[in-house]
DSSP file (Angstrom, degrees, kcal/mol; ACC not computed):
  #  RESIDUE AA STRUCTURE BP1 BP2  ACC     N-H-->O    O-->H-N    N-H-->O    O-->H-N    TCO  KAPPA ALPHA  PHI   PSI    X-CA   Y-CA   Z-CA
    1    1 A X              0   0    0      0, 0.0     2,-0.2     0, 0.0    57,-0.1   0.000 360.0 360.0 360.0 141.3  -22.3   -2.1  -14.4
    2    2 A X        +     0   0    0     55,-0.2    58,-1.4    52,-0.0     2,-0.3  -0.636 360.0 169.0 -91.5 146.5  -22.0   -1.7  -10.5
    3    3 A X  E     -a   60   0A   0     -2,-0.2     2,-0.2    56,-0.1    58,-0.2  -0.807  16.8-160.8-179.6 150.7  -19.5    0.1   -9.2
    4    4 A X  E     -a   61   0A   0     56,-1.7    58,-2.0    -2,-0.3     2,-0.4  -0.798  10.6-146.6-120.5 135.8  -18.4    1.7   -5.5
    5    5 A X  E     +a   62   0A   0     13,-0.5     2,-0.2    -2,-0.2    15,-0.2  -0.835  21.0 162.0-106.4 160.1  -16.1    4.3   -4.6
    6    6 A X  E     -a   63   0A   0     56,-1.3    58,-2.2    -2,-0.4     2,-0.2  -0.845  15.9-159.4-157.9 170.2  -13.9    4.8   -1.5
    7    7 A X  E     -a   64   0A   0     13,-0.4    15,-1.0    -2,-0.2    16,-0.3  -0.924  32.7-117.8-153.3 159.0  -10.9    6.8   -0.4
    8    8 A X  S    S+     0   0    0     56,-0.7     2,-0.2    -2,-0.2    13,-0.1   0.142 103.6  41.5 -86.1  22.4   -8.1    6.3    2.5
    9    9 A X  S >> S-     0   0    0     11,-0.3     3,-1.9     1,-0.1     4,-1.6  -0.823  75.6-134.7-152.3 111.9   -9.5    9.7    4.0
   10   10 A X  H 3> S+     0   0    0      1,-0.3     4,-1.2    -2,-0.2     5,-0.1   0.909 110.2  55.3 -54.1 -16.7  -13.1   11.4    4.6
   11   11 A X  H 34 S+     0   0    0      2,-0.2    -1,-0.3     1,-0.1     4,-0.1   0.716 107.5  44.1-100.4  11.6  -12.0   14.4    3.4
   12   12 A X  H X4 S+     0   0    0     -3,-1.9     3,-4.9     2,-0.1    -2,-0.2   0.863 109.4  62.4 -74.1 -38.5  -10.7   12.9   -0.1
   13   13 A X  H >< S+     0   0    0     -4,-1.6     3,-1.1     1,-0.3     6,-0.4   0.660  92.1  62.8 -31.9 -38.2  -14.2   11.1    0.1
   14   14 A X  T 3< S+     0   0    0     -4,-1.2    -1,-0.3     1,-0.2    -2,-0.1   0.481  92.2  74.2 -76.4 -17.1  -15.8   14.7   -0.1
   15   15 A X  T <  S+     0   0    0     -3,-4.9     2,-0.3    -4,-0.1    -1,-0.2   0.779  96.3  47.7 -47.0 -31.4  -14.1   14.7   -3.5
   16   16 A X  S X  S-     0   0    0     -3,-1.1     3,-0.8    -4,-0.1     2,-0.6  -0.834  86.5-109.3-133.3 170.4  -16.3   12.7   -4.9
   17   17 A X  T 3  S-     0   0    0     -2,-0.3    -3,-0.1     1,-0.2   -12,-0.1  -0.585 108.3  -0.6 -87.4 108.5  -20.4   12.1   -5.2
   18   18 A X  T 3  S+     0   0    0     -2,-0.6   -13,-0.5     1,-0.2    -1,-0.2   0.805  91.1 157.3  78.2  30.8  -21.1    9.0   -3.2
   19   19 A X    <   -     0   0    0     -3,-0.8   -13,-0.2    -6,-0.4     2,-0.2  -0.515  19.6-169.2 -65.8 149.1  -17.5    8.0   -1.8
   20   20 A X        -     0   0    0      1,-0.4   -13,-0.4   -15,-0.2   -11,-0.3  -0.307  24.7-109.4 -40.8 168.2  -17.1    6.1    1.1
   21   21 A X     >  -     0   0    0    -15,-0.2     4,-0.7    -2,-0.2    -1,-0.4  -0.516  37.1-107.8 -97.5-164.6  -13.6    5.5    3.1
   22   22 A X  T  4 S+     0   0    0    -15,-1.0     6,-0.3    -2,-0.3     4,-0.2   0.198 114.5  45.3-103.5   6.2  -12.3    2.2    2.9
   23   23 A X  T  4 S+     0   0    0    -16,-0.3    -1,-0.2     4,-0.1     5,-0.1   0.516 111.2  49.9-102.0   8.3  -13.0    1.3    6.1
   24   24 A X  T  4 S+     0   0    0      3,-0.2    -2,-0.2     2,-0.1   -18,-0.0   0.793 119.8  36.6-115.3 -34.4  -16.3    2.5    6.3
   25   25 A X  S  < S+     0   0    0     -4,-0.7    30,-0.1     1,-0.2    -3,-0.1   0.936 124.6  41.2 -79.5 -32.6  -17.3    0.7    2.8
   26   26 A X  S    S-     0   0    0     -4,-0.2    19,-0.9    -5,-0.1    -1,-0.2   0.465 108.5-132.1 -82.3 -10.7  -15.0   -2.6    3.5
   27   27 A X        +     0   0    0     17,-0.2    17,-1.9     1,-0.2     2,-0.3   0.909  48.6 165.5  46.2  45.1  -16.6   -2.1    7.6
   28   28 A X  B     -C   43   0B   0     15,-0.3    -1,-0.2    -6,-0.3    15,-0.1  -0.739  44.7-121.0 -76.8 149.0  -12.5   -2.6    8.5
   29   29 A X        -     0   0    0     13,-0.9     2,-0.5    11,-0.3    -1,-0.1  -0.197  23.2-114.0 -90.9-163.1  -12.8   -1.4   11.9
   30   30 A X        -     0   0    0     -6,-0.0    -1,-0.1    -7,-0.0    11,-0.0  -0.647  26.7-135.9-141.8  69.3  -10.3    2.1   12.7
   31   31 A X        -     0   0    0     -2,-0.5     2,-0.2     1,-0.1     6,-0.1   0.066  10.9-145.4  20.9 109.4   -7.5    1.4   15.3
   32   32 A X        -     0   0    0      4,-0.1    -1,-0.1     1,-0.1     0, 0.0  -0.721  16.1-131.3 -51.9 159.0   -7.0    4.1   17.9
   33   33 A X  S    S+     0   0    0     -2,-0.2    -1,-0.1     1,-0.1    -2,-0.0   0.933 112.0  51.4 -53.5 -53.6   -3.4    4.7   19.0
   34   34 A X  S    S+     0   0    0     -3,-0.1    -1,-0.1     2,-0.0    -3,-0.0   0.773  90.7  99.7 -45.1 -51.3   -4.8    4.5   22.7
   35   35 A X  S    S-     0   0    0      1,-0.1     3,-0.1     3,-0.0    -4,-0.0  -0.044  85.8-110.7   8.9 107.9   -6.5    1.4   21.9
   36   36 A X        -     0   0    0      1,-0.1     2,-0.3    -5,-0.0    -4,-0.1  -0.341  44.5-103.9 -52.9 157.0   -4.8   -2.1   23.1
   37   37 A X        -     0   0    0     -6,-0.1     2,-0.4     2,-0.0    -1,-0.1  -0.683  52.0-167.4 -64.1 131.9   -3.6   -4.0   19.8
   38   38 A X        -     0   0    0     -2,-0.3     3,-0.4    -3,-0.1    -3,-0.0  -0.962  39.3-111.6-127.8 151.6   -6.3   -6.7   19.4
   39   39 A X  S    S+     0   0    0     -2,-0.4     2,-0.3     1,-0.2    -2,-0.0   0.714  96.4  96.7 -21.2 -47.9   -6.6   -9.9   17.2
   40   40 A X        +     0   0    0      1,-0.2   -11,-0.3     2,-0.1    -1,-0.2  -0.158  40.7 120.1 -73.7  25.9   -9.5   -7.9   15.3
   41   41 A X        +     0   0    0     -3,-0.4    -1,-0.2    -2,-0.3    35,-0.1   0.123  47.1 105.1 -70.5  12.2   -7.8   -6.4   12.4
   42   42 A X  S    S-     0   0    0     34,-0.1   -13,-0.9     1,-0.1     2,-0.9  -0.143  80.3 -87.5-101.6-179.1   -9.6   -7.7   10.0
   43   43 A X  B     -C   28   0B   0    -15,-0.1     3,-0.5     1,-0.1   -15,-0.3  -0.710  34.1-163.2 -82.8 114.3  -12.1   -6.9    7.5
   44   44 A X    >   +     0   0    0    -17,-1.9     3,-1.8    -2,-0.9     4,-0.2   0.479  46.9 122.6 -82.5  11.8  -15.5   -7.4    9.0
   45   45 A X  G >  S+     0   0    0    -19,-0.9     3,-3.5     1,-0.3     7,-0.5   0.614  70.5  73.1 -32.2 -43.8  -18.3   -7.6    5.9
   46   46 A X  G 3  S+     0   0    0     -3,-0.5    -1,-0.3     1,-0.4     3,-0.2   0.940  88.2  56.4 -49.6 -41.2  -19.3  -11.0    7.3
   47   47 A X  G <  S+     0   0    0     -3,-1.8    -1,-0.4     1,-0.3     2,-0.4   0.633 117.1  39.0 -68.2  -3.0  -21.0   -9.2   10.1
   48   48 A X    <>  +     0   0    0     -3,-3.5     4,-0.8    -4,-0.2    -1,-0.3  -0.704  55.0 168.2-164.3 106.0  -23.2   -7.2    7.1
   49   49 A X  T  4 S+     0   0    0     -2,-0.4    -3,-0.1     1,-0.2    -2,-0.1  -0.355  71.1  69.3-112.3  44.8  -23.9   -9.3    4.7
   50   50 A X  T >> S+     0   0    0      2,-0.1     3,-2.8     3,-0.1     4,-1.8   0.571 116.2  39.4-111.8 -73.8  -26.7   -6.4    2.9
   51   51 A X  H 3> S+     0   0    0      1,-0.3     4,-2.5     2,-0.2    -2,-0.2   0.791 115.2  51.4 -54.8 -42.1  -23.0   -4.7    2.2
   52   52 A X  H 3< S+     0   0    0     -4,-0.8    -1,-0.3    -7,-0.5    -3,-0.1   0.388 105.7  51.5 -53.6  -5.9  -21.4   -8.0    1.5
   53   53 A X  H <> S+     0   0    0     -3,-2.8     4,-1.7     2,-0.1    -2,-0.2   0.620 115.5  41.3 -91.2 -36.6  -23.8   -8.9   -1.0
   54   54 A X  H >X S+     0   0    0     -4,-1.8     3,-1.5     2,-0.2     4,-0.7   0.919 116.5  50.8 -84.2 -80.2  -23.4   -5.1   -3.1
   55   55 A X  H 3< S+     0   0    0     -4,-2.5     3,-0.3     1,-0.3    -1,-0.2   0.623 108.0  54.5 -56.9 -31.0  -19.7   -5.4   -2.6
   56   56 A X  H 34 S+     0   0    0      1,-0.2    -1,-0.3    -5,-0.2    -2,-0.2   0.977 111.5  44.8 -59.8 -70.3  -20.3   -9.1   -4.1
   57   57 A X  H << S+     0   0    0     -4,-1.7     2,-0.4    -3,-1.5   -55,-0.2   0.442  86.5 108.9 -74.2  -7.2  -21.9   -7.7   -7.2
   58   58 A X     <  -     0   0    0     -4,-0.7     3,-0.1    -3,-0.3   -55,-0.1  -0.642  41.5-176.5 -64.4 136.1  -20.0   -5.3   -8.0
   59   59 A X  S    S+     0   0    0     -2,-0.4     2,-0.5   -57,-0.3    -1,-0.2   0.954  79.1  51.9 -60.6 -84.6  -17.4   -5.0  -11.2
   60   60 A X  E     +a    3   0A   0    -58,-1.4   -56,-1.7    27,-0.2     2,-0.5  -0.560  57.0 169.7-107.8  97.8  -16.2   -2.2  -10.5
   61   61 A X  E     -ab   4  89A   0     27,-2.7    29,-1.9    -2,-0.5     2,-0.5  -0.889  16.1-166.0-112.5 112.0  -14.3   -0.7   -6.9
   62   62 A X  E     -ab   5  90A   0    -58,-2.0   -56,-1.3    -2,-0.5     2,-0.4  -0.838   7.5-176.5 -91.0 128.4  -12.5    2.7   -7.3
   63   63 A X  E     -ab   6  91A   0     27,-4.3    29,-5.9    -2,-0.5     2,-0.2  -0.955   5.7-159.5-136.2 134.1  -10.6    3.0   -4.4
   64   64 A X  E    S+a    7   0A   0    -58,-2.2   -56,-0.7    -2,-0.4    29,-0.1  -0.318  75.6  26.4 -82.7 156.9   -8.4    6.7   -4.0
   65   65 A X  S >  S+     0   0    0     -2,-0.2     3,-3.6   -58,-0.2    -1,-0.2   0.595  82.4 161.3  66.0  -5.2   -5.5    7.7   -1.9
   66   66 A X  G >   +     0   0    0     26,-0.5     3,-3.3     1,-0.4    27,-0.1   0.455  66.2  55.5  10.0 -99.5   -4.5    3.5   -2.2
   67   67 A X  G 3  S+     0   0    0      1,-0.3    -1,-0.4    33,-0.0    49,-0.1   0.563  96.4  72.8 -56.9 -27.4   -0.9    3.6   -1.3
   68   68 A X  G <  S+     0   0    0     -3,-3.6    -1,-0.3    30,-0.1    33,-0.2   0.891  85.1  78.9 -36.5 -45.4   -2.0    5.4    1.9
   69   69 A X  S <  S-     0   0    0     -3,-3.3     2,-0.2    -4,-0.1    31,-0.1  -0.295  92.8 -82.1 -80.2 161.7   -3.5    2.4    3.6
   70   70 A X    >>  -     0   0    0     31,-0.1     3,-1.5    29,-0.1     4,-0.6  -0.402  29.1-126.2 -19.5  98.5   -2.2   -0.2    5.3
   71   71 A X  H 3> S+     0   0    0     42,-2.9     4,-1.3     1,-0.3     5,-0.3   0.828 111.1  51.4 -75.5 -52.9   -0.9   -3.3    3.4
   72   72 A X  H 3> S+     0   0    0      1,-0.3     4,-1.3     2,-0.2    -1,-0.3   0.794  98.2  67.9 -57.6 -44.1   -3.3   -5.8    5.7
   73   73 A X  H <> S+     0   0    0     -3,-1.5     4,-2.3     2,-0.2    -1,-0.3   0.952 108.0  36.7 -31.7 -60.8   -6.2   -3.6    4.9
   74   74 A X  H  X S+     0   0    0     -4,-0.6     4,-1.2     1,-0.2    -2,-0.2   0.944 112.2  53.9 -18.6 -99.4   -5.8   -4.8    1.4
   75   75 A X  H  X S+     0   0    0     -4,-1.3     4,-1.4     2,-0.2    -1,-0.2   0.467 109.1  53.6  12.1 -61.2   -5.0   -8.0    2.1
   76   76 A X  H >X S+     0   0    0     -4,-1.3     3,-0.8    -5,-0.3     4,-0.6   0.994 107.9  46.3 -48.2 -95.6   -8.2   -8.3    4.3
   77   77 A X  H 3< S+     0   0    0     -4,-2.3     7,-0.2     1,-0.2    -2,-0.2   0.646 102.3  65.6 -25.3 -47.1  -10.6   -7.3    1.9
   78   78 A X  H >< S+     0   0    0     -4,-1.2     3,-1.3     1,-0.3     6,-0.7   0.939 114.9  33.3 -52.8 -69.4   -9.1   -9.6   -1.1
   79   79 A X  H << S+     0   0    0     -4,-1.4     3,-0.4    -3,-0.8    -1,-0.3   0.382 112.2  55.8 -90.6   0.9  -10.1  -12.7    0.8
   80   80 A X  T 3< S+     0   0    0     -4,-0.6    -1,-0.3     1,-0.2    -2,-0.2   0.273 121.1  38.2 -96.2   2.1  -13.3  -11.2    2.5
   81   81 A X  S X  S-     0   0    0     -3,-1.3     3,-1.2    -5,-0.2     4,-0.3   0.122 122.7-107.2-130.7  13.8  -14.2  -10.5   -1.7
   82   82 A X  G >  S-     0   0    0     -3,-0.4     3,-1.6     1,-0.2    -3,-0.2   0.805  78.0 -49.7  -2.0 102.3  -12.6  -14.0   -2.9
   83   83 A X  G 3  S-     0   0    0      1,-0.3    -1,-0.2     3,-0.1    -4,-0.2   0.216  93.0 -74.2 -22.3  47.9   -9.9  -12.4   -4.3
   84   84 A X  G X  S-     0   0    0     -3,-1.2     3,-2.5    -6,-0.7    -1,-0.3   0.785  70.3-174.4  70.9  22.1  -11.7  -10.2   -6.0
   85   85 A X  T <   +     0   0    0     -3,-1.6    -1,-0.1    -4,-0.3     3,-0.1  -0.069  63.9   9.9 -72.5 150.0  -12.7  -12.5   -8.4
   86   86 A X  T 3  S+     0   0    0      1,-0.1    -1,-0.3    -3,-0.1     2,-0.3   0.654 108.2 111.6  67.8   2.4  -14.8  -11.0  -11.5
   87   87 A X    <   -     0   0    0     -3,-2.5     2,-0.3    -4,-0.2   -27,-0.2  -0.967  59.4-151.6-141.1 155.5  -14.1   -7.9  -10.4
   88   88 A X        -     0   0    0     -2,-0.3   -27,-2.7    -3,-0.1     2,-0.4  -0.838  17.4-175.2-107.3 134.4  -11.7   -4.6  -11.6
   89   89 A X  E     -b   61   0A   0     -2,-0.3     2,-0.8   -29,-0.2   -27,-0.2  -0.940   8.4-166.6-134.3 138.3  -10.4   -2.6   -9.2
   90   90 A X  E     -b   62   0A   0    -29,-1.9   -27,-4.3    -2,-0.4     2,-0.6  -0.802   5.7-165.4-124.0 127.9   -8.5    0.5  -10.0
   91   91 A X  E     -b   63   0A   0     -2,-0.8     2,-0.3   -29,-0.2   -27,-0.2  -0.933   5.2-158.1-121.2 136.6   -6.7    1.9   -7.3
   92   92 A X        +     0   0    0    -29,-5.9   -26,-0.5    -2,-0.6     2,-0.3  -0.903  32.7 109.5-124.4 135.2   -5.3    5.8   -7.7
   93   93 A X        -     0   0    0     -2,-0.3     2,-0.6   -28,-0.2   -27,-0.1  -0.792  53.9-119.1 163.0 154.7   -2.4    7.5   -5.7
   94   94 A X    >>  -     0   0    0     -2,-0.3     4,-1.0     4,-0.1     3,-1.0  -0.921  20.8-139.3-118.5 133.1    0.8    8.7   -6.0
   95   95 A X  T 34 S+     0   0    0     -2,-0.6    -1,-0.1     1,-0.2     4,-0.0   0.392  95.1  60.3 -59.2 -12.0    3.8    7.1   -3.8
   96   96 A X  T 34 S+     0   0    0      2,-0.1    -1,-0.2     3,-0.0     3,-0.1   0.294  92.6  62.2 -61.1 -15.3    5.3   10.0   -3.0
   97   97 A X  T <4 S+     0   0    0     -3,-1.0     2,-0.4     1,-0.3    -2,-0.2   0.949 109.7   0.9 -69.6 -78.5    2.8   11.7   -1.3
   98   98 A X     <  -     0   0    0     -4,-1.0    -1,-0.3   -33,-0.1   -30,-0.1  -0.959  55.8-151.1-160.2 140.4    1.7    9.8    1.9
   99   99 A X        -     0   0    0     -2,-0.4     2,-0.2     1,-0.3   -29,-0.1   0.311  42.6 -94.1 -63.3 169.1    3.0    6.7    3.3
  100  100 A X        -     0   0    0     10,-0.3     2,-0.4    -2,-0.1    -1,-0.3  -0.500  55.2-110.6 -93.3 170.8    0.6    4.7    5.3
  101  101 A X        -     0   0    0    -33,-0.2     2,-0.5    -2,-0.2   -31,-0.1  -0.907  28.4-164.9-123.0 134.9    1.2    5.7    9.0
  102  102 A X        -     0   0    0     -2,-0.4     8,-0.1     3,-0.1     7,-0.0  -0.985  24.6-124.0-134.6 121.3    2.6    3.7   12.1
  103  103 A X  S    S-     0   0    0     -2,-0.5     2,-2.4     1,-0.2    -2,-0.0  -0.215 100.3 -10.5 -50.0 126.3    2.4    4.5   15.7
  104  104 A X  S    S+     0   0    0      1,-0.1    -1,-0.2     5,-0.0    -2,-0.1  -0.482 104.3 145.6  71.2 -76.3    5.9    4.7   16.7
  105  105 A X        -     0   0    0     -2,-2.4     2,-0.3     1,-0.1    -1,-0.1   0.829  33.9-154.8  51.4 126.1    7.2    3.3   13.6
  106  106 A X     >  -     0   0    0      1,-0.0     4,-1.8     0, 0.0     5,-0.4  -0.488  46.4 -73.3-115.5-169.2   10.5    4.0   11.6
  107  107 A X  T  4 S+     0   0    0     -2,-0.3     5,-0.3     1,-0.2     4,-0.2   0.852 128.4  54.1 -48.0 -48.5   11.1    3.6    8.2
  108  108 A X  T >> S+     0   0    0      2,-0.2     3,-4.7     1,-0.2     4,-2.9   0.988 110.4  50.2 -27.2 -84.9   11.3    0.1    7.9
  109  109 A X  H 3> S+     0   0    0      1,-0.3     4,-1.1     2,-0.2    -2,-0.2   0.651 110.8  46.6 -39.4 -16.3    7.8   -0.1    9.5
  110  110 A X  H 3X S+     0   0    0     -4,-1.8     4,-0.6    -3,-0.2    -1,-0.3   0.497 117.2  47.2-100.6  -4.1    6.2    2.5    7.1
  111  111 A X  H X4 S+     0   0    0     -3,-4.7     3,-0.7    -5,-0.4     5,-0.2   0.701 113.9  48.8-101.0 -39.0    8.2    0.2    3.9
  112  112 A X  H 3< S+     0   0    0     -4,-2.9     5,-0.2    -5,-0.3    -2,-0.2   0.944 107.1  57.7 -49.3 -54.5    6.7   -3.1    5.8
  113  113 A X  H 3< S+     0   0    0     -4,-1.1   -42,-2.9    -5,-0.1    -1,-0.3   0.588  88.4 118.8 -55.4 -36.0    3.2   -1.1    5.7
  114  114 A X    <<  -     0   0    0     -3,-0.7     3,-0.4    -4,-0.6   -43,-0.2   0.274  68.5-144.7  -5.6 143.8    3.5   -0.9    2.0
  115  115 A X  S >  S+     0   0    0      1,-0.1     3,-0.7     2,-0.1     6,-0.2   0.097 103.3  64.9-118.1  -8.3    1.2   -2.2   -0.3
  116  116 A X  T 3  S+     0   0    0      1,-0.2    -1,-0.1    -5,-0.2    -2,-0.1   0.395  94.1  59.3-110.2  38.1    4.2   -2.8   -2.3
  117  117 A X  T 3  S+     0   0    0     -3,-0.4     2,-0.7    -5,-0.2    -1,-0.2  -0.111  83.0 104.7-131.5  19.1    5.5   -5.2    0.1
  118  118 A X  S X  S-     0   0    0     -3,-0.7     3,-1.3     1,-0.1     4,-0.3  -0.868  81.2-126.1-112.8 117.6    2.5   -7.4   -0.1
  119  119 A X  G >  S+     0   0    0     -2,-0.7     3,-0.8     1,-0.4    -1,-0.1   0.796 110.3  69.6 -50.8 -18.2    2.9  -10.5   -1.9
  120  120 A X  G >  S+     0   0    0      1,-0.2     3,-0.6     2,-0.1    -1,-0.4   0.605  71.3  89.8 -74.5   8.7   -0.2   -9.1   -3.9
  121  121 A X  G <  S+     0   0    0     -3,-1.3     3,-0.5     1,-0.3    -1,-0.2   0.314  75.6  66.6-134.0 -27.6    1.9   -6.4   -5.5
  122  122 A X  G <  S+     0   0    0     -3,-0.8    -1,-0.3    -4,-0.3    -2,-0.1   0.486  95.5  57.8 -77.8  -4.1    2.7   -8.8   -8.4
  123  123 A X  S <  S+     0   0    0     -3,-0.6     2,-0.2    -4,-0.1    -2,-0.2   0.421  88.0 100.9-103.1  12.9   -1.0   -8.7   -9.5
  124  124 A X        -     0   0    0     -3,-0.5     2,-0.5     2,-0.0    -3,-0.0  -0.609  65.8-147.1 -93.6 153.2   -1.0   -5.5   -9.8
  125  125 A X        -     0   0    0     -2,-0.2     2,-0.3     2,-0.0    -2,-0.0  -0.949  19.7-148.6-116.5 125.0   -0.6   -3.2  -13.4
  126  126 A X        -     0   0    0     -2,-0.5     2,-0.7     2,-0.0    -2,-0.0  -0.813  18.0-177.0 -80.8 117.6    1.3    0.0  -12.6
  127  127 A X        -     0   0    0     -2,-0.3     2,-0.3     2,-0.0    -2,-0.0  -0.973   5.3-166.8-105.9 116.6   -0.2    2.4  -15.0
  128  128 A X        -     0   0    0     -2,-0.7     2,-0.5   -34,-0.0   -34,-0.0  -0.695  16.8-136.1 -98.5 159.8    1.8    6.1  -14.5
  129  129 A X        -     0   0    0     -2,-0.3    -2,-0.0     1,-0.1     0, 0.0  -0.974  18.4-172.7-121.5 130.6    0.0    9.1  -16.2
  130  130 A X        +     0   0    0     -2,-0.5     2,-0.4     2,-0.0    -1,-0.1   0.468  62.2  81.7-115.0  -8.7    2.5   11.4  -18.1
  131  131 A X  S    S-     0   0    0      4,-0.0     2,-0.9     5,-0.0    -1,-0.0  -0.879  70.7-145.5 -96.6 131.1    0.2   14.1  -19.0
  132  132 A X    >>  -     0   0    0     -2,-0.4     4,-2.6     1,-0.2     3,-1.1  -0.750  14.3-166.7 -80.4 123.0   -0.6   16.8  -16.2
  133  133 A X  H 3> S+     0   0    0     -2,-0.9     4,-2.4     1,-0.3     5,-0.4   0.917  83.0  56.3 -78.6 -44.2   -4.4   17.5  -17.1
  134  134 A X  H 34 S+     0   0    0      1,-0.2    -1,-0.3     2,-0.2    -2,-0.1   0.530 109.1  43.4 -89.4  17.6   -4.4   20.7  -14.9
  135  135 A X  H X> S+     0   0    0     -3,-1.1     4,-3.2     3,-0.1     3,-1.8   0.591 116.3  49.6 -82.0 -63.1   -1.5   22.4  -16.7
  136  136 A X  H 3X S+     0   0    0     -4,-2.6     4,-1.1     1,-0.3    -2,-0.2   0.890 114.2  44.5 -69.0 -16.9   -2.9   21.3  -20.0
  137  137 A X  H 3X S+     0   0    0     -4,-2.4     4,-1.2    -5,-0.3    -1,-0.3   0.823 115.4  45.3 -88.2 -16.0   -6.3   22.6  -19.2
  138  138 A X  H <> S+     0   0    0     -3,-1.8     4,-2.0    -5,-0.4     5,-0.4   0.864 101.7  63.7 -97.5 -33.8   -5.2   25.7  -17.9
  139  139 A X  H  X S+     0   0    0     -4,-3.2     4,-2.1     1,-0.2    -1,-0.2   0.950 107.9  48.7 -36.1 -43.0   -2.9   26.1  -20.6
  140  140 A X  H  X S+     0   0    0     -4,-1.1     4,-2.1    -5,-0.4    -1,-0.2   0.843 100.9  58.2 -62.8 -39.8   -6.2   26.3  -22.7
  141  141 A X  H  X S+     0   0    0     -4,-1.2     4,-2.4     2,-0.3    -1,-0.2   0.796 103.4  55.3 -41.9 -57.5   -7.9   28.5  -20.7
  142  142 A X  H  X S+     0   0    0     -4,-2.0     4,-2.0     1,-0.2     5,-0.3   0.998 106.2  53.5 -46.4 -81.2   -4.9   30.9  -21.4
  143  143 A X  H  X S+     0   0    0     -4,-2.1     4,-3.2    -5,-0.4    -2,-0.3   0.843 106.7  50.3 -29.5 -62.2   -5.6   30.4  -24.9
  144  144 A X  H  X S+     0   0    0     -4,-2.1     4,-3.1     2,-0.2    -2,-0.2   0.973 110.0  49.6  -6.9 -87.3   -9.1   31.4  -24.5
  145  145 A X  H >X S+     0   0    0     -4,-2.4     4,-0.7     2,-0.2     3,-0.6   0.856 113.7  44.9 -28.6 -77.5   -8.3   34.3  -22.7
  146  146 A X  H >< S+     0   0    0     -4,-2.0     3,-1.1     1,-0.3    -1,-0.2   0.899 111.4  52.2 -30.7 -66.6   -5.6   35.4  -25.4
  147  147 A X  H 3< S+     0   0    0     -4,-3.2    -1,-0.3    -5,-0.3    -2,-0.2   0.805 106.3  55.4 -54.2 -28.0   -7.9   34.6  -28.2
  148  148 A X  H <<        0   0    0     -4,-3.1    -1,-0.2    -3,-0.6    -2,-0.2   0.925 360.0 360.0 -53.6 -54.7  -10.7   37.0  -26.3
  149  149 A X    <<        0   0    0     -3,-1.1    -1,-0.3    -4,-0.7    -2,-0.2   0.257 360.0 360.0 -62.1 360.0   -8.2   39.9  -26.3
């Protein structure tokens, strides 16, 4: 099985062995604020079609920090992948952490930005995780410890 990583950040990408960002595996190109707004917001992979061809043959895209990006990032990608057809992609983040970001932008504009404001948001399974794994491992640890004693 093929399968790609990305993250909405380089330094969560330094989390993992052979992460990408998501614009840098998806080649969406990276806005400055300074920057005029242009047309060009899309996902380019046609222009590198060696990446579009792996992204093509992969099952499997883990992509971190999700709910950070951009709802149109998404968006992008799904139809630059036809729609992702054949293919699982498990996207990890908590919604409470961090919003996507907008220049100027007020609350509304950071809800618009949402990925749960994107009419793909219904193809989605919300999975929550109800165990904390670093409590329960360090709870073990403890145990350990004790038992040493």
């Amino acid at each position: 099985m093929l399968c790609v990583g990305c993250a909405s950040t380089a330094l969560a990408a330094t989390n993992y062995e052979k992460f990408d960002t998501a614009h840098g595996l998806f080649k969406y190109p990276v806005i400055e604020d300074d920057d005029p707004e242009t047309d060009e917001q899309c996902c380019k992979l046609h222009e590198y079609p060696q990446r579009l061809e792996l992204l093509q043959a992969t099952q499997l895209i883990i992509w971190d920090e999700f709910p950070s990006n951009h709802r149109n990032i998404f968006e992008s990608i799904y139809h630059q992948l036809y729609k992702f057809q054949d293919k699982v992609v498990l996207c990890i983040g908590d919604f409470r952490q961090i919003a996507p970001v907008i220049s100027n932008g007020d609350r509304v504009d950071t809800v618009n930005a949402s990925i749960k404001t994107s009419y793909l948001w219904s193809k989605f399974t919300d999975l929550n995780l109800s165990v904390n794994m670093r409590l329960v491992q360090q709870s073990n640890e403890n145990v350990a410890l004790l038992q040493k004693e």
